[in-house]
C-alpha positions in Angstrom: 0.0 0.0 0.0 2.9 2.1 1.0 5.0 2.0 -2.5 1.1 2.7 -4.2 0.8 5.7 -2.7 4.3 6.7 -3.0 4.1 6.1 -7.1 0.8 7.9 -7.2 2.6 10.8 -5.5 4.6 10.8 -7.9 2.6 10.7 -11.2 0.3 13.5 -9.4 3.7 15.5 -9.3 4.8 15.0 -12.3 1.5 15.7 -14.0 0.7 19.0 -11.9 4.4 20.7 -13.1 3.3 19.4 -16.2 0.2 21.4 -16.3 2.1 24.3 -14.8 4.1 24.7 -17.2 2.2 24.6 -19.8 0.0 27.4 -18.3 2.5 29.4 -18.0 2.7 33.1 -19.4 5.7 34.0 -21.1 8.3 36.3 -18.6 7.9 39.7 -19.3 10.4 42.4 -19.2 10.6 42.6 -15.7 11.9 38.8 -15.7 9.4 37.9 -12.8 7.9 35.1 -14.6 11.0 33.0 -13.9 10.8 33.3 -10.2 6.5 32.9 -10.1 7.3 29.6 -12.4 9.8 28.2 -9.2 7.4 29.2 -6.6 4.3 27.4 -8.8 6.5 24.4 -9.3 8.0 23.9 -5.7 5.3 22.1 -4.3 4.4 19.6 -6.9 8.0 18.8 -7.0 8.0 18.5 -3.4 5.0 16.5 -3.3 6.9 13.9 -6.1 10.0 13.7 -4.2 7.5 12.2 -1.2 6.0 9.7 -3.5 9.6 8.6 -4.8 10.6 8.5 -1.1 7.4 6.4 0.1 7.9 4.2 -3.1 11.4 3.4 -1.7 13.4 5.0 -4.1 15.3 7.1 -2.3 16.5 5.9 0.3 17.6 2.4 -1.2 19.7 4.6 -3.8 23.4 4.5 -2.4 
């Protein structure tokens, strides 16, 4: 149950910085797209590094 959860995690992450950046407007001349783009993409990425942890991933890499 554990590694299912962790490899839906994942895919959930994966496809929400997917859809972020496809929404995303082109930076303007002020360059502050670049830094809303990290911010909107933190937290899915976040959220996939969690599912690749709970799928056991991580921490049986060495």
């Amino acid at each position: 149950m554990r590694k299912t959860t962790g490899w839906l995690l994942v895919v959930l992450g994966v496809l929400w910085v997917a859809i972020v950046l496809i929404q995303a407007p082109p930076s303007g001349p002020d360059g502050l797209g670049v830094s809303r783009l990290l911010g909107a993409i933190t937290l899915p990425v976040l959220l996939a590094l969690v599912g690749l942890y709970l799928a056991g991933v991580i921490k049986n890499a060495k």
